[in-house]
C-alpha positions as semicolon CSV with decimal commas, in nm:
position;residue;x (nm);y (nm);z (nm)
1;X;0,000;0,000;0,000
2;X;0,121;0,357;-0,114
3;X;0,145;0,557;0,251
4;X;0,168;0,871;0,046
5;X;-0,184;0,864;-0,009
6;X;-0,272;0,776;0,313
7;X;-0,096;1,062;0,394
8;X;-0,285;1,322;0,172
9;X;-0,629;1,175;0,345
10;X;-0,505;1,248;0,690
11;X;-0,389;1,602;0,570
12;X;-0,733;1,691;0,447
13;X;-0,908;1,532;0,740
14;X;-0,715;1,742;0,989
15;X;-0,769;2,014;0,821
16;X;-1,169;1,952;0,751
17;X;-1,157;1,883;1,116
18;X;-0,976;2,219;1,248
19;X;-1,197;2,437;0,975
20;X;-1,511;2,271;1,129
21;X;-1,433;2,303;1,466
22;X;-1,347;2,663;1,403
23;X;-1,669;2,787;1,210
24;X;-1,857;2,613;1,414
25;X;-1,726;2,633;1,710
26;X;-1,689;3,027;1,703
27;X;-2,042;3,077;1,554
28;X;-2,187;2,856;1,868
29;X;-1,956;2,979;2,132
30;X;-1,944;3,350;2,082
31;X;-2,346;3,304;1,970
32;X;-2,225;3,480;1,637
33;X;-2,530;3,595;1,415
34;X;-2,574;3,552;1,079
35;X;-2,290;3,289;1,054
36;X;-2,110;3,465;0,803
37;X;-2,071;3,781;1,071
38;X;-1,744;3,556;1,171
39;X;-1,441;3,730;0,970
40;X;-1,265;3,438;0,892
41;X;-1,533;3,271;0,809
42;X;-1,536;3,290;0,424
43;X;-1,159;3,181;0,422
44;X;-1,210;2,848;0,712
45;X;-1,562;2,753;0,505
46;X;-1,390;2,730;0,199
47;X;-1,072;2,500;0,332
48;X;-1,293;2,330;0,480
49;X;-1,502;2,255;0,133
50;X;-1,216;2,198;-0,001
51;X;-1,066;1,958;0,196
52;X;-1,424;1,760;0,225
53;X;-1,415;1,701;-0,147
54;X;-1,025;1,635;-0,113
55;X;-1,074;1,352;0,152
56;X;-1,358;1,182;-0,044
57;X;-1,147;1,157;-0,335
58;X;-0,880;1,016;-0,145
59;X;-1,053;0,744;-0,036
60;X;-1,186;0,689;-0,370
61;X;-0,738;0,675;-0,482
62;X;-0,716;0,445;-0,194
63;X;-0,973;0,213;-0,305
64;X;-0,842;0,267;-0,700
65;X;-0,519;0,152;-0,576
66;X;-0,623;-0,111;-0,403
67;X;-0,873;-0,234;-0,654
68;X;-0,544;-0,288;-0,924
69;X;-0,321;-0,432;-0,623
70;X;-0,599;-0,707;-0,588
71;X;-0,730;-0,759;-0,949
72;X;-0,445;-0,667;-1,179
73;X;-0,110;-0,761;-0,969
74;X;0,104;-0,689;-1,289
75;X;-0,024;-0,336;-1,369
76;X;-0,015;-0,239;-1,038
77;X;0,367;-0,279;-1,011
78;X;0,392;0,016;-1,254
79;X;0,092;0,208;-1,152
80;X;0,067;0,150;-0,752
81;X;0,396;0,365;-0,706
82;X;0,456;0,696;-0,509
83;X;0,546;0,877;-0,804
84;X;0,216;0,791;-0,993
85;X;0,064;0,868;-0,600
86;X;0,210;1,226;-0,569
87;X;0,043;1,294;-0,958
88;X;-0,287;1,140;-0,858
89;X;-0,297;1,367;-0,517
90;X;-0,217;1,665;-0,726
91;X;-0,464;1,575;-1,004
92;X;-0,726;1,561;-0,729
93;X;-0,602;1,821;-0,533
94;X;-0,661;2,029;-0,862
95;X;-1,004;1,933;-0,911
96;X;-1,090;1,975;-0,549
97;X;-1,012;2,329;-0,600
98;X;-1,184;2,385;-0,904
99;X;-1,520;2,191;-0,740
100;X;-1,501;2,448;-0,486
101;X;-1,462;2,771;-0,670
102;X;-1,768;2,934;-0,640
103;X;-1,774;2,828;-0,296
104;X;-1,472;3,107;-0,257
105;X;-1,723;3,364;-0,409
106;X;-1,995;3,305;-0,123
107;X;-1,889;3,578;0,097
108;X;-1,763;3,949;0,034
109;X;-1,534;4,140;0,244
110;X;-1,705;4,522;0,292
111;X;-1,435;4,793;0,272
112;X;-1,481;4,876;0,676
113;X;-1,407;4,481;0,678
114;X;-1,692;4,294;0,769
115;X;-1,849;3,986;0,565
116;X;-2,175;3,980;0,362
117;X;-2,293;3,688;0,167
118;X;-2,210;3,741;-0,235
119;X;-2,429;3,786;-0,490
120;X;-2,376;3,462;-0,647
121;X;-2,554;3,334;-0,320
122;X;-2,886;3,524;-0,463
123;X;-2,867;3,372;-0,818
124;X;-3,139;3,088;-0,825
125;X;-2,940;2,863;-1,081
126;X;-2,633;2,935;-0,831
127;X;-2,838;2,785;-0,583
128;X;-3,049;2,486;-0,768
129;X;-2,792;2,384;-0,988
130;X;-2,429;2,444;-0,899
131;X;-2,497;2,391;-0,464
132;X;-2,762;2,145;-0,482
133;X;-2,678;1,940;-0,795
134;X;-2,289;1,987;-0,883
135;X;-2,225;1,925;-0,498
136;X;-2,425;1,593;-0,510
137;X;-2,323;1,490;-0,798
138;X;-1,921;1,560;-0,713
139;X;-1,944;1,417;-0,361
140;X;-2,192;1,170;-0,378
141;X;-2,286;1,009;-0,654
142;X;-1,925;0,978;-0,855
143;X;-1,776;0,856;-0,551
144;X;-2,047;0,630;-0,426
145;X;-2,051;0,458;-0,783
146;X;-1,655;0,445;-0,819
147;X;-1,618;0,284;-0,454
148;X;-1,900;0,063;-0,536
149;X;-1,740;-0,092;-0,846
150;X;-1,378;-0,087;-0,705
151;X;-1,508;-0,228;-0,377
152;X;-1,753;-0,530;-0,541
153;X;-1,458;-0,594;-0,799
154;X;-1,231;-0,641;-0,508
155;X;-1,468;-0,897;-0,312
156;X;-1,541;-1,048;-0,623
157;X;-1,158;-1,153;-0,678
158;X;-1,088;-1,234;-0,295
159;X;-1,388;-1,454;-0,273
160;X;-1,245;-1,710;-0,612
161;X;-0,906;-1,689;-0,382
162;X;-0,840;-2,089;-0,291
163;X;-0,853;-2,082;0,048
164;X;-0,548;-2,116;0,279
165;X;-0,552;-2,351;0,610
166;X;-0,551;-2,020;0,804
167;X;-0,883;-1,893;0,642
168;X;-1,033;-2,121;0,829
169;X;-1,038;-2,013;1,165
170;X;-0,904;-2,266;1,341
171;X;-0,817;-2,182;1,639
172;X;-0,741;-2,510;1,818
173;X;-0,318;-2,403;1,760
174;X;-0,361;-2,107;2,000
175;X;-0,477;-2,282;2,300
């Protein structure tokens, strides 16, 4: 297994983590009204959309890579490496950022410096379409159905694997 991946995943977890703890935290704690009244907030709400759609897809490489490890040994020598890992985590990296684009133009900084929601937040197709559907679509759906396949290939190959005297769970040779 390629730890640099693993490593990316707990990168954009701790970071989901520390963003969420902050917004939320901060809008509970100091009872800050509207939500957005938080000056930060703009900045931690988009890391932390970011990194959200960053640690699904991660999971989604980890599965990839474990998918060829399993069912296609001989391409995974080439393919399953850290160099072909660091491109993968940048690829998605990439696209995490451009899912999460107009999530950067939610919020406006007034020139005495505090936050108002944008006008893209007001646009109804903004709304229907590029929250509602893009998001679900992104974050959901494409991941669901690639973890699904990866996942049923995977059990699919392990389960025609002869079994080995220790499959069997005997345990009569520990006591």
């Amino acid at each position: 297994m390629n730890f640099f991946l693993i490593q990316a995943l707990a990168i954009y977890d701790t970071l989901f983590l520390l963003t969420i703890s902050i917004n939320k935290g901060t809008t509970a704690y100091y009872n800050v009204r509207p939500y957005y009244d938080f000056k930060i907030y703009p900045v931690t709400n988009s890391i932390r959309q970011l990194t959200f759609t960053g640690g699904i897809y991660m999971i989604v490489a980890l599965s990839f890579e474990r998918y060829f490890t399993y069912c296609h040994p001989e391409k995974a020598k080439w393919l399953c490496t850290r160099t072909v890992a660091k491109i993968i985590v940048i690829l998605l990296t990439i696209f995490s950022i451009l899912c999460t684009i107009p999530v950067f133009m939610e919020h406006e900084w007034n020139s005495d410096g505090t936050v108002q929601e944008g006008s893209i937040r007001k646009n109804t197709f903004y709304e229907k379409f590029i929250r509602a559907w893009m998001n679900t679509t992104t974050r959901f759906f494409i991941p669901t159905l690639c973890l699904l396949i990866f996942n049923y290939q995977i059990m699919k190959k392990v389960s025609c694997l002869p079994a080995t005297k220790s499959d069997n769970n005997d345990f009569s040779q520990i006591f």
